[in-house]
FIKOLZA-1660 file (N, C-alpha, C; in steps of 0.1 Angstrom, whole numbers, plus 5000, padded with zeros to 4 digits):
% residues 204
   i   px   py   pz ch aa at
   1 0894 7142 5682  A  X  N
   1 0906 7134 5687  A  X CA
   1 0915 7143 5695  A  X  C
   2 0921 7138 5708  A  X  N
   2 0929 7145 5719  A  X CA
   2 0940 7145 5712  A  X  C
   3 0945 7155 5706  A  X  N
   3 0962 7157 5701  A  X CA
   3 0971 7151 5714  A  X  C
   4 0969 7154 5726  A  X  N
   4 0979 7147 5735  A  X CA
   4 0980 7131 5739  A  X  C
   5 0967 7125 5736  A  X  N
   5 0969 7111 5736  A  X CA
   5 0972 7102 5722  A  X  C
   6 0972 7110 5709  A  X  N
   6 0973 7102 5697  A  X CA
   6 0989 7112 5690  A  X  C
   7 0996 7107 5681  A  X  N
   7 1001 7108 5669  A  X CA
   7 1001 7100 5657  A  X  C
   8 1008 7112 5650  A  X  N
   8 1011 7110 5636  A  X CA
   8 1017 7099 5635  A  X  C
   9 1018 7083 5631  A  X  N
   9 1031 7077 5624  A  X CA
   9 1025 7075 5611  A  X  C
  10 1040 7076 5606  A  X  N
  10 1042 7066 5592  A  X CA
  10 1046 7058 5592  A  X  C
  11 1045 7048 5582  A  X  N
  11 1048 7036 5585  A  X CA
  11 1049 7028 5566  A  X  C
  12 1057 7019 5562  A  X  N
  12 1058 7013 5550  A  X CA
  12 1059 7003 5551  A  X  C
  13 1057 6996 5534  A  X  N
  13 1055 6986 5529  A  X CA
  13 1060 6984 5517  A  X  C
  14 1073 6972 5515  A  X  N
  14 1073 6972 5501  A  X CA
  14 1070 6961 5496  A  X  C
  15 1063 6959 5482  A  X  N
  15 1056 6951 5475  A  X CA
  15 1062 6945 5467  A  X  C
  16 1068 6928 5464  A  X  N
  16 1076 6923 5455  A  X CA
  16 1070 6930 5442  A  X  C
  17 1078 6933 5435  A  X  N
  17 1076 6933 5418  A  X CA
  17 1068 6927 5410  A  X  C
  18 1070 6915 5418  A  X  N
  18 1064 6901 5408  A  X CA
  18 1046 6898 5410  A  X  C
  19 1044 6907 5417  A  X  N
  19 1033 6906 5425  A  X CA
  19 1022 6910 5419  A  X  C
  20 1027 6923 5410  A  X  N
  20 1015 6925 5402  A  X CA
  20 1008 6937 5411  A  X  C
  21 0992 6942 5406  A  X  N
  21 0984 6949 5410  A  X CA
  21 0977 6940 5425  A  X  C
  22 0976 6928 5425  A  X  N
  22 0971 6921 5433  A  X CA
  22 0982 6920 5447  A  X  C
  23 0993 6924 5444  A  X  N
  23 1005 6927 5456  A  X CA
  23 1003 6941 5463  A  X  C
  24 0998 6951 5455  A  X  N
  24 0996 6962 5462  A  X CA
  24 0978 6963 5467  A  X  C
  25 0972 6954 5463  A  X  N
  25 0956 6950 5466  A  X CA
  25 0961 6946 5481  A  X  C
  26 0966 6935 5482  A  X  N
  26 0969 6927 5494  A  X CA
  26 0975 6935 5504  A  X  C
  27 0985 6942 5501  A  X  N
  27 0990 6951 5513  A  X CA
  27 0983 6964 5518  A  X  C
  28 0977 6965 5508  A  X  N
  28 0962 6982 5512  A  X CA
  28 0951 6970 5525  A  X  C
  29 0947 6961 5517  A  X  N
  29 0938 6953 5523  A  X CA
  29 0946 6949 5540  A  X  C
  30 0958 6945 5545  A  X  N
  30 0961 6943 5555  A  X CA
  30 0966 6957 5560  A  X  C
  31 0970 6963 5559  A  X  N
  31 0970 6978 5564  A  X CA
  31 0959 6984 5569  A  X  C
  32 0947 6984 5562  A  X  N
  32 0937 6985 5566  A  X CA
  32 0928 6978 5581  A  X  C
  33 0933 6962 5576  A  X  N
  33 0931 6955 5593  A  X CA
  33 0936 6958 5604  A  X  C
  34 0948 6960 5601  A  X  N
  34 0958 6957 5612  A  X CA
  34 0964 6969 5618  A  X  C
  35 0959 6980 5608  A  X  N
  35 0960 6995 5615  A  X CA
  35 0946 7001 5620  A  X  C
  36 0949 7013 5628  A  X  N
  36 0934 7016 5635  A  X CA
  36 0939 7034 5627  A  X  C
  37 0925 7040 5623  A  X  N
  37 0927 7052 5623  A  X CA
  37 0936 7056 5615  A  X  C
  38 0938 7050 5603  A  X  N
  38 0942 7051 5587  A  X CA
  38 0938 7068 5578  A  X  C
  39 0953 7074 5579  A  X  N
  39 0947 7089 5573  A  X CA
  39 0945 7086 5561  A  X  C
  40 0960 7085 5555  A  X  N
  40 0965 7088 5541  A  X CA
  40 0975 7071 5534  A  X  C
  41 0972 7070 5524  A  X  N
  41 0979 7055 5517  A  X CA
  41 0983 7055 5501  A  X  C
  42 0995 7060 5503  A  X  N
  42 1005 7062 5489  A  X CA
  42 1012 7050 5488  A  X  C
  43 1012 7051 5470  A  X  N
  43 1019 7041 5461  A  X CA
  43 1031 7045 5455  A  X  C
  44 1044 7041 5455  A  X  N
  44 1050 7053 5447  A  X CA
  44 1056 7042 5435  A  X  C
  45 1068 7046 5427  A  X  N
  45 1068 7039 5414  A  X CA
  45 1081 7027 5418  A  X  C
  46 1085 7030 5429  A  X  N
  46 1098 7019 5435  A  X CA
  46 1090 7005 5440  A  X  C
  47 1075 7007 5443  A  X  N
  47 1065 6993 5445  A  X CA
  47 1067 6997 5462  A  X  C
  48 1067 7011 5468  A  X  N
  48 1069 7012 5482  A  X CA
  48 1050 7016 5487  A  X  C
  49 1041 7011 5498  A  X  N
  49 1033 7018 5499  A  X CA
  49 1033 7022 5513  A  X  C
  50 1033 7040 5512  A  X  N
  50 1033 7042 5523  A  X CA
  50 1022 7048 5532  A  X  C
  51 1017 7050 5548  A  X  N
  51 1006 7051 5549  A  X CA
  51 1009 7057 5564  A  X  C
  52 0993 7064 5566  A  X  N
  52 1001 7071 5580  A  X CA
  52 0985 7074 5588  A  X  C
  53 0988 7070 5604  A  X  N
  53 0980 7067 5608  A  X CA
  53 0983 7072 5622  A  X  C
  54 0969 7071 5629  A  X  N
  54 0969 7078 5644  A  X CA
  54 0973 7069 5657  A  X  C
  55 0982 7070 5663  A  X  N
  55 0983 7058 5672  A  X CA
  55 0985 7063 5688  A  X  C
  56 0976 7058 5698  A  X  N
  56 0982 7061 5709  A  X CA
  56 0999 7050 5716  A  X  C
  57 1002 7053 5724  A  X  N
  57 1019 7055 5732  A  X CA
  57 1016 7035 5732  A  X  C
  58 1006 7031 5737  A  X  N
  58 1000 7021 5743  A  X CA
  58 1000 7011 5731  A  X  C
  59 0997 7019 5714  A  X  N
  59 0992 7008 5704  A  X CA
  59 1005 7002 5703  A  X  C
  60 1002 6987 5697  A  X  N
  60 1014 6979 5688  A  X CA
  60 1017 6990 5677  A  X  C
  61 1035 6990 5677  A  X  N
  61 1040 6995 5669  A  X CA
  61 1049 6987 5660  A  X  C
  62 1048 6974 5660  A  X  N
  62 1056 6960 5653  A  X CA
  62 1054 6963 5640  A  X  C
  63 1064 6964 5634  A  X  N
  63 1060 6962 5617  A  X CA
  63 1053 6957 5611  A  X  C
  64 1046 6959 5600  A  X  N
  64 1032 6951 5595  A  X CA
  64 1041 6942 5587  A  X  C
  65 1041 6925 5587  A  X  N
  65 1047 6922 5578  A  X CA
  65 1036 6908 5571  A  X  C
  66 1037 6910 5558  A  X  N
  66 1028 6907 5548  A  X CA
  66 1034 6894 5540  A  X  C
  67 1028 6881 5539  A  X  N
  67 1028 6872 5530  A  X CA
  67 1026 6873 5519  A  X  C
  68 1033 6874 5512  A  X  N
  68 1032 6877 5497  A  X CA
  68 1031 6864 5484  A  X  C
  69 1032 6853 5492  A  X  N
  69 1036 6842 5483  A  X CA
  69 1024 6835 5478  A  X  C
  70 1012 6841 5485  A  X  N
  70 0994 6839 5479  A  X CA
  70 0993 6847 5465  A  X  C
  71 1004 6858 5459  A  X  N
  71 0998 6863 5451  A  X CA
  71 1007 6868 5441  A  X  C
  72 1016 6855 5444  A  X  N
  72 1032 6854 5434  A  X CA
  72 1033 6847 5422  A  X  C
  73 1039 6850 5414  A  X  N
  73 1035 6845 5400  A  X CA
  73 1035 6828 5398  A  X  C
  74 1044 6824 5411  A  X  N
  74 1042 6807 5410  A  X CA
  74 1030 6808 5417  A  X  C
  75 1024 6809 5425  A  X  N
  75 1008 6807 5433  A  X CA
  75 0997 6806 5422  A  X  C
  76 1001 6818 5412  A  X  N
  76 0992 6818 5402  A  X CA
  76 0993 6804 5389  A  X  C
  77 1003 6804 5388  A  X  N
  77 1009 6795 5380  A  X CA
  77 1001 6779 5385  A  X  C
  78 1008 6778 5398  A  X  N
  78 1000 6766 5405  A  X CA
  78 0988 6764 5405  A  X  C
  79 0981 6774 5406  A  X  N
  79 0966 6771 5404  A  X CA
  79 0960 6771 5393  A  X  C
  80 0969 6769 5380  A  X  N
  80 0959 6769 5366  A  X CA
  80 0966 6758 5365  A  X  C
  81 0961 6754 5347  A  X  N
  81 0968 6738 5344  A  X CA
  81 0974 6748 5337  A  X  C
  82 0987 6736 5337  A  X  N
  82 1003 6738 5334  A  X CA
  82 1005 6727 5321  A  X  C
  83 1008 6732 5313  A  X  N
  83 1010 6718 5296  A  X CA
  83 1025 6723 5296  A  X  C
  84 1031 6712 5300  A  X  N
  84 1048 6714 5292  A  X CA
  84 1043 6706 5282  A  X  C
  85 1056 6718 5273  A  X  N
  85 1058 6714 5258  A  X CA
  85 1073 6707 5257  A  X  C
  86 1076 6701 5248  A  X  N
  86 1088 6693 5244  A  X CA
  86 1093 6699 5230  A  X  C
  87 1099 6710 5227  A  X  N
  87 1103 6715 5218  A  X CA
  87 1118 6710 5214  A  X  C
  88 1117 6703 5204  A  X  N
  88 1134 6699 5198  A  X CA
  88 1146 6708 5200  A  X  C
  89 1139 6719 5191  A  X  N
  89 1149 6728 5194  A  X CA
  89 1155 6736 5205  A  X  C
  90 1166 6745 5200  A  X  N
  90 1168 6748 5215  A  X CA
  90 1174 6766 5217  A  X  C
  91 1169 6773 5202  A  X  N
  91 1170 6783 5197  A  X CA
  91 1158 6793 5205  A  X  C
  92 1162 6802 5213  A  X  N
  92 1150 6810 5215  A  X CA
  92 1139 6814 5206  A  X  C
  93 1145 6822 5192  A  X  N
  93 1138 6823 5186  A  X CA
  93 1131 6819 5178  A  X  C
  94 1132 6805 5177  A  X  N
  94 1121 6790 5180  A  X CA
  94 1108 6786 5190  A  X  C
  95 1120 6785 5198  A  X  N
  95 1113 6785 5214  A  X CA
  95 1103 6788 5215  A  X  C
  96 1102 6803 5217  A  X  N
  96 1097 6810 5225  A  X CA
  96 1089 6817 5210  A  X  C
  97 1084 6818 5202  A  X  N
  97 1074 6817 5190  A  X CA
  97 1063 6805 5192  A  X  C
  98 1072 6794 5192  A  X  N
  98 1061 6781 5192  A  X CA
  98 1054 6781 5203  A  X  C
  99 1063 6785 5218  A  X  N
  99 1046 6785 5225  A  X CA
  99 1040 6800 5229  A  X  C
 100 1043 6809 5221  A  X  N
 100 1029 6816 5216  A  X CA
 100 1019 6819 5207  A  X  C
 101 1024 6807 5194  A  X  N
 101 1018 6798 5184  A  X CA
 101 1007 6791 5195  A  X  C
 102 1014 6780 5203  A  X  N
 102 1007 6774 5209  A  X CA
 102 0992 6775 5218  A  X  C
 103 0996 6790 5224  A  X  N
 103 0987 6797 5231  A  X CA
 103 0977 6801 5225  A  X  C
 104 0981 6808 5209  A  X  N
 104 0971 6811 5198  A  X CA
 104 0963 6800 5196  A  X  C
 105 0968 6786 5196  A  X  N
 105 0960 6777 5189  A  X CA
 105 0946 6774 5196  A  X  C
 106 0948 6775 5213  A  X  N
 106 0943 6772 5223  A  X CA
 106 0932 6780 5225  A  X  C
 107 0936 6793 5218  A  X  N
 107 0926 6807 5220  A  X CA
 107 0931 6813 5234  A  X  C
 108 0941 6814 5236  A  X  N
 108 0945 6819 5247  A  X CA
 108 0952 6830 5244  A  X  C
 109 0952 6840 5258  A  X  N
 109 0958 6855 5254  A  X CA
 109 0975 6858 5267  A  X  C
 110 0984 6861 5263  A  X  N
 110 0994 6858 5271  A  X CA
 110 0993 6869 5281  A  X  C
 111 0998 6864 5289  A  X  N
 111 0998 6874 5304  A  X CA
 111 1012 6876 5305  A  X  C
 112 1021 6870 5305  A  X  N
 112 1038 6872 5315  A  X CA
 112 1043 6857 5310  A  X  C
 113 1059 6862 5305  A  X  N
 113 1065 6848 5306  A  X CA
 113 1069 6846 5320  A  X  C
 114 1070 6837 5331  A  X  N
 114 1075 6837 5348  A  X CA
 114 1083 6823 5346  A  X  C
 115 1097 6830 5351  A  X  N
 115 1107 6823 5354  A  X CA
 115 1114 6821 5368  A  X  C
 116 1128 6817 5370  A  X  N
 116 1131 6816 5382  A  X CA
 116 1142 6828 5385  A  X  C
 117 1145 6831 5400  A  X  N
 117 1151 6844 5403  A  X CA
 117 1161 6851 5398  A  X  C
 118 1173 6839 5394  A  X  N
 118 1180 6837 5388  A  X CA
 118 1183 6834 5373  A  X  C
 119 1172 6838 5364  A  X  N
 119 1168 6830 5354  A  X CA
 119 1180 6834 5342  A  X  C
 120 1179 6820 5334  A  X  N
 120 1190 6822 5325  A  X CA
 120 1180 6824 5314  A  X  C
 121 1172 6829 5314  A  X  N
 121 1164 6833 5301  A  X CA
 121 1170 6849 5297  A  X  C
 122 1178 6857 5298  A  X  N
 122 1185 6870 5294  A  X CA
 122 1194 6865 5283  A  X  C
 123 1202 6857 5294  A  X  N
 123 1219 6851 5284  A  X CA
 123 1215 6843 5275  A  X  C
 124 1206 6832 5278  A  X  N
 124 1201 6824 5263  A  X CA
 124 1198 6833 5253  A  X  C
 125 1187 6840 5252  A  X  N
 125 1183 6848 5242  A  X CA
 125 1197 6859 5236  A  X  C
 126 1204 6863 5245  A  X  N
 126 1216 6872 5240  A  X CA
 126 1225 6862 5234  A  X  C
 127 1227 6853 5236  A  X  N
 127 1242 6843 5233  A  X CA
 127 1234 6836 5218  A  X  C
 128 1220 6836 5217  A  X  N
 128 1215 6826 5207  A  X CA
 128 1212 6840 5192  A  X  C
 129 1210 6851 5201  A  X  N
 129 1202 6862 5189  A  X CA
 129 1207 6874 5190  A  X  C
 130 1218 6879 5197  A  X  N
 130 1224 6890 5200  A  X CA
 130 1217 6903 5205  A  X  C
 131 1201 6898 5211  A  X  N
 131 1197 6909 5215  A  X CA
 131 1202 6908 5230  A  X  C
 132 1199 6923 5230  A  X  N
 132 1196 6924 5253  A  X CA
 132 1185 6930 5255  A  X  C
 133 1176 6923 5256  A  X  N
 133 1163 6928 5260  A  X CA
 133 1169 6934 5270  A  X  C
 134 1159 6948 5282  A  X  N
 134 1160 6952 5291  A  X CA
 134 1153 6944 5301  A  X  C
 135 1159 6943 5316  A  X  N
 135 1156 6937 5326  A  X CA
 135 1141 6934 5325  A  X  C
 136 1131 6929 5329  A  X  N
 136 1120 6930 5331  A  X CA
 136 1110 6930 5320  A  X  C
 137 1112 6925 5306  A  X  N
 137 1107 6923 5295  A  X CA
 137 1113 6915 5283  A  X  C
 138 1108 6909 5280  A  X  N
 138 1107 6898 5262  A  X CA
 138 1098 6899 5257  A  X  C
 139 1102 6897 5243  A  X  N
 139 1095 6899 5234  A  X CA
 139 1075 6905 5238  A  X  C
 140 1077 6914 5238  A  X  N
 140 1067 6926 5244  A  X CA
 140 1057 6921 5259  A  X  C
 141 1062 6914 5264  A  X  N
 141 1057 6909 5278  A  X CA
 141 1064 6906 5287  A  X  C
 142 1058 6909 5302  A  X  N
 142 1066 6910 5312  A  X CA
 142 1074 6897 5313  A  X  C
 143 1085 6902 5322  A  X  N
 143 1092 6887 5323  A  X CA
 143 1091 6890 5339  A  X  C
 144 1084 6881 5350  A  X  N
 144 1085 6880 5368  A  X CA
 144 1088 6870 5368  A  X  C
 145 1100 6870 5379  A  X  N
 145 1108 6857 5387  A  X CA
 145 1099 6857 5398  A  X  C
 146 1101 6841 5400  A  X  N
 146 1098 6837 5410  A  X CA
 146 1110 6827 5419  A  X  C
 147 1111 6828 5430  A  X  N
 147 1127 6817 5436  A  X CA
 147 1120 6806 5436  A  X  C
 148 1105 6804 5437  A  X  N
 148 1104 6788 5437  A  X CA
 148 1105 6782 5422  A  X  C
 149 1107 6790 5414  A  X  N
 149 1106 6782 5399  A  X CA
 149 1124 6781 5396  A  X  C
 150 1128 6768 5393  A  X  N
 150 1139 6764 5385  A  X CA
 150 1145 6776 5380  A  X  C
 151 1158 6781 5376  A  X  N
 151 1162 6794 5370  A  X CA
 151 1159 6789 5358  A  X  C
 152 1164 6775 5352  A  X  N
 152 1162 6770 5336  A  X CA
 152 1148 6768 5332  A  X  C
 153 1137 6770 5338  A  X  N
 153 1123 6769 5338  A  X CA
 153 1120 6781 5332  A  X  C
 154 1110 6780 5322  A  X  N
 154 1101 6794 5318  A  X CA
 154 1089 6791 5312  A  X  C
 155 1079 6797 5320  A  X  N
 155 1066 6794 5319  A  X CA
 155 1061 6808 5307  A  X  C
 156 1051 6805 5304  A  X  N
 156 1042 6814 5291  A  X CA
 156 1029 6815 5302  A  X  C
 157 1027 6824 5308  A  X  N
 157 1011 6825 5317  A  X CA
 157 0999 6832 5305  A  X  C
 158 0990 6824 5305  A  X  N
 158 0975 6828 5299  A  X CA
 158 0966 6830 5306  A  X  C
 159 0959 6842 5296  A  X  N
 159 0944 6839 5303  A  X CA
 159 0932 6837 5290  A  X  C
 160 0920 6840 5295  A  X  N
 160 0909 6838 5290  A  X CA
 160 0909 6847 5277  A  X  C
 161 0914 6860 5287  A  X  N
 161 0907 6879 5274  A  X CA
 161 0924 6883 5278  A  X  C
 162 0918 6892 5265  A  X  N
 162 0935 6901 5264  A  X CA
 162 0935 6909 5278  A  X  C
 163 0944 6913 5281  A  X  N
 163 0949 6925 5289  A  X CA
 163 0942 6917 5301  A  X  C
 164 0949 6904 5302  A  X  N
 164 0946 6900 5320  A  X CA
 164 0957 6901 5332  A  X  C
 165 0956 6900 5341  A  X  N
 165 0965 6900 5350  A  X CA
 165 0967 6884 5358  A  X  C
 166 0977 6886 5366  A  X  N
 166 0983 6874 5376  A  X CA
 166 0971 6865 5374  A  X  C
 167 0963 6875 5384  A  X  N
 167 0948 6866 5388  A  X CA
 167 0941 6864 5380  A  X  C
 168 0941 6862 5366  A  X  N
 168 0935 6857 5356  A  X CA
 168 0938 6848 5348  A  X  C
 169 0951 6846 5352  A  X  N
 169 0958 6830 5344  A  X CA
 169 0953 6820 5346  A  X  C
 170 0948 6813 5333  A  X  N
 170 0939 6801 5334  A  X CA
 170 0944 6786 5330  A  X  C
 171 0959 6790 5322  A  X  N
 171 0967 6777 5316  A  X CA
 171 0978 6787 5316  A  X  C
 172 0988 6776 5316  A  X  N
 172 1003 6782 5313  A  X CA
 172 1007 6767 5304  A  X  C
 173 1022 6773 5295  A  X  N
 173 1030 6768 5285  A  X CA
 173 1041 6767 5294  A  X  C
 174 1042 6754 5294  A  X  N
 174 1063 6751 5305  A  X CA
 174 1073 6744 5296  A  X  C
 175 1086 6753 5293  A  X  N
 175 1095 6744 5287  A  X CA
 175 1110 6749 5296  A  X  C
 176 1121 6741 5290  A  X  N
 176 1133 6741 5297  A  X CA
 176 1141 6746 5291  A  X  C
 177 1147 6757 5293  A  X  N
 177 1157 6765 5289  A  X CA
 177 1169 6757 5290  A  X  C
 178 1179 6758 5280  A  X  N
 178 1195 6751 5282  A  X CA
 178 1199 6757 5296  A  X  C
 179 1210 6749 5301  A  X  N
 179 1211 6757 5315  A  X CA
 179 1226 6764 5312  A  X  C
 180 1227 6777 5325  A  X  N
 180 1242 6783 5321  A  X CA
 180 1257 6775 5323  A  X  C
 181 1259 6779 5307  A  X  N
 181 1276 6774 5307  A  X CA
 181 1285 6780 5316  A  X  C
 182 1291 6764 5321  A  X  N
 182 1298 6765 5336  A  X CA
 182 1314 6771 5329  A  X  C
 183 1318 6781 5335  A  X  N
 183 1335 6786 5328  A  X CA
 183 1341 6776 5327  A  X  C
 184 1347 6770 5317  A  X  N
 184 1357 6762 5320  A  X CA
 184 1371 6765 5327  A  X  C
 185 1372 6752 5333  A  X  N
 185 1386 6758 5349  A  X CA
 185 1401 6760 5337  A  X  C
 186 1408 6767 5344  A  X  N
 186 1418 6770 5341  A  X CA
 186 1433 6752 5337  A  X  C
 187 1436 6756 5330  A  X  N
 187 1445 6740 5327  A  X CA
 187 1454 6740 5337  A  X  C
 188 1459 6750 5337  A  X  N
 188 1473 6752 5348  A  X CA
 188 1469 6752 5363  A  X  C
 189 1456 6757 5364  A  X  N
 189 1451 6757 5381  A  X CA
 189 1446 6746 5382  A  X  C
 190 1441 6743 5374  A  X  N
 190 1434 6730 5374  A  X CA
 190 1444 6716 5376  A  X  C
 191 1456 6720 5372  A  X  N
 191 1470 6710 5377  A  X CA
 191 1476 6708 5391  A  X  C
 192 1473 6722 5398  A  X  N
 192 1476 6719 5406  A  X CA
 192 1470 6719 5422  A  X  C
 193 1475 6713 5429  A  X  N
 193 1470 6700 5437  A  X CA
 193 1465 6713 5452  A  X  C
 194 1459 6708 5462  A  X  N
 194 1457 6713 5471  A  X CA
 194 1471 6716 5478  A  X  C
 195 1476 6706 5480  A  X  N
 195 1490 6705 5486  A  X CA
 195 1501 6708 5478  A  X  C
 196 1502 6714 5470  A  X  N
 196 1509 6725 5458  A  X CA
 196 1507 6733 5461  A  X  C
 197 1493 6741 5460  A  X  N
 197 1490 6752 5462  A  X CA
 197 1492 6758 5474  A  X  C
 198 1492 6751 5486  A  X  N
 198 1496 6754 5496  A  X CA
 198 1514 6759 5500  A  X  C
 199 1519 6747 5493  A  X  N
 199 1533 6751 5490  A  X CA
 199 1540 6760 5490  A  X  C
 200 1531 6763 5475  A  X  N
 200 1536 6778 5466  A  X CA
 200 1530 6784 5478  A  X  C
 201 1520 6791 5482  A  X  N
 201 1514 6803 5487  A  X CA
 201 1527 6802 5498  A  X  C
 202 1533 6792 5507  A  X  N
 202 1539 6797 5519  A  X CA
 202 1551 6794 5516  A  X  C
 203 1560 6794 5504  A  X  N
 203 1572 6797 5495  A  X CA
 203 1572 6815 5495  A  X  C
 204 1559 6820 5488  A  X  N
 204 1560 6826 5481  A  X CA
 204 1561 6844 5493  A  X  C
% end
């Protein structure tokens, strides 16, 4: 190779979270197409992959940018059957037992509960049981958002065998989380009027 007609670039990629092993599958796999003369391709633990390759003055140097929504926890979700449950209660630690009961009954092995981006599945379980799980886990399984799922939504993903991933969910469990309590407005602000408040501010 002519050192004067080629260099070194680097070049990155970050991989949603939610995406699993199959997110960093998909972005090695397009990096590989769409670059020519691929040296070196690191993973680090922030979900960054980075990669470095030979390019003459002439190649495209456009950012690689990658669809990720083929291998997002709703994509997977979508493609299995989905059984909502109707659970009376409304107690997490109800909840969220019965449809892992449920999964047992089925012979099913749990992959990830997947919620929405937003999800009020933290504050429920803290306001109902006083724990705080840490970000990114319940009751010993991952918890991945997805923005197309409702935030009051939370799905139970299965698969067939223990220790499956994204792309092995074969059924999922859907129930509806209570949704987040709105603050109640203040009595006194709440008295007063648009045209009060304008008032006051240009009295004041």
């Amino acid at each position: 190779m002519n050192a004067t007609s080629f260099e070194l670039v680097t070049e990155s990629v970050d991989v949603p979270k939610n995406t699993g092993v199959e997110g960093f599958l998909l972005a090695i796999r397009q990096i590989l197409k769409r670059r020519q003369r691929v040296q070196k391709i690191e993973i680090d633990a922030r979900g960054k992959v980075s990669y470095s390759h030979y390019a003459r003055a002439e190649d495209n140097r456009t950012p690689i940018e990658i669809d990720f929504d083929s291998v997002s926890p709703n994509a997977a979700i979508r493609n299995a059957d989905v059984r909502e449950l109707i659970i009376e209660e409304t107690a997490p630690q109800i909840v969220i037992p019965k449809m892992l009961a449920r999964a047992s009954i089925d012979q099913m092995f749990p992959v990830a509960f997947v919620t929405g981006a937003n999800t009020v599945l933290f504050d429920w379980i803290k306001k109902e049981t006083g724990i705080d799980f840490p970000d990114g886990t319940a009751f010993g399984l991952p918890v991945l958002r997805d923005r197309h799922i409702p935030d009051e939504t939370l799905v139970l993903a299965t698969s067939f065998g223990p220790h499956g991933a994204l792309v092995d969910v074969q059924r999922s469990y859907k129930v509806v989380m209570p949704p987040r309590a709105v603050p109640k407005a203040d009595p006194e602000l709440a008295a007063i009027t648009p045209v009060q408040d304008a008032v006051e501010v240009m009295q004041s």
